[in-house]
C-alpha positions as CSV (number, residue, x, y, z in Angstrom):
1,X,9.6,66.8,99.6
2,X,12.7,68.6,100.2
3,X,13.7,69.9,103.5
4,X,13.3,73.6,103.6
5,X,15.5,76.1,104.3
6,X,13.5,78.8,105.5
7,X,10.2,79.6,107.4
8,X,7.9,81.8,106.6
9,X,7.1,84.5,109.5
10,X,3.4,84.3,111.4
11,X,3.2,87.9,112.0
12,X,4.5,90.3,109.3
13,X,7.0,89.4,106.5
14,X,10.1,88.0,105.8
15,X,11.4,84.5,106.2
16,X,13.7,82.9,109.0
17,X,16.3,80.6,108.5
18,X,15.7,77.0,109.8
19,X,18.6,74.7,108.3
20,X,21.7,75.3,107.6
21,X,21.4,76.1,103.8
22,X,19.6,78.8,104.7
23,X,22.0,80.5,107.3
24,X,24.6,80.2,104.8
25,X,22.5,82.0,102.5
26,X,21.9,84.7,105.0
27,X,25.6,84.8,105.9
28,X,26.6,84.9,102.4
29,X,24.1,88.1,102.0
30,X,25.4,89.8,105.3
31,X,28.9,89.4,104.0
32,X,28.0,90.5,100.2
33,X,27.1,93.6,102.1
34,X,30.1,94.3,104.2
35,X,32.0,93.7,101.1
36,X,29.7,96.1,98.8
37,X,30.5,99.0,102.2
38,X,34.3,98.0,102.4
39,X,34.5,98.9,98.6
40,X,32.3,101.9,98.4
41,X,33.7,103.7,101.7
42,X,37.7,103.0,100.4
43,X,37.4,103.5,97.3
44,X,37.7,106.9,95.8
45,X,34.2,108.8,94.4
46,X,33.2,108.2,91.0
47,X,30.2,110.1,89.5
48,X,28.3,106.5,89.0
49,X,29.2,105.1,92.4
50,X,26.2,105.6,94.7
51,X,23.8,104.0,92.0
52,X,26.5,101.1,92.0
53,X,26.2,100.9,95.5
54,X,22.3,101.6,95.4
55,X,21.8,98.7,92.7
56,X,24.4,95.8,94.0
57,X,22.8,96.4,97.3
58,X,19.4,96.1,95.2
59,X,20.3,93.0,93.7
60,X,21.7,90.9,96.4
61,X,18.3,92.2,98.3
62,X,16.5,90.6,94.9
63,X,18.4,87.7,95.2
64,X,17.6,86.9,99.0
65,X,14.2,87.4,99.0
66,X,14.1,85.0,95.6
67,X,16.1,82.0,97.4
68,X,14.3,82.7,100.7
69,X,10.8,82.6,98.8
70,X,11.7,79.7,96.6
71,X,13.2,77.2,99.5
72,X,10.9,78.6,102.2
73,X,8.3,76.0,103.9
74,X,4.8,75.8,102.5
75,X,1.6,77.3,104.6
76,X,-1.4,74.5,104.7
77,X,-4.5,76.2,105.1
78,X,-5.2,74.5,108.3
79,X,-1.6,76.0,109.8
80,X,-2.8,79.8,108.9
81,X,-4.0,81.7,111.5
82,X,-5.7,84.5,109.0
83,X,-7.7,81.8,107.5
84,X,-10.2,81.0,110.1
């Protein structure tokens, strides 16, 4: 089995880093971000650039949770709480 990169929450959703793949992942999405504000705040106003901004920002999100889900740990049955 490969080593995962994320863990799955126990309360709510989302995911957690837990190796280092996976904090680079997370890095690389917090800095896709501060990129995608950098160029939307200096650069001048086009008629299309909000839904640019709305969709890149979109996208990376798509992209996150896909990795995240995909390299996350897997839940046993006997390790979930909601099962009993």
């Amino acid at each position: 089995m490969k080593k995962a990169w994320f863990r799955r929450k126990e309360f709510g959703w989302g995911f957690w880093p837990i190796a280092w793949q996976g904090w680079l992942v997370l890095m690389g999405y917090l800095v896709g971000i501060g990129f995608l504000m950098y160029r939307f705040v200096t650069e001048p106003a086009t008629e299309n650039s909000f839904s640019l901004f709305i969709g890149t920002l979109f996208l990376l999100s798509v992209l996150l949770i896909a990795v995240a889900s995909m390299t996350a740990e897997t839940v046993r049955a006997d390790d979930d709480p909601q099962a009993e």
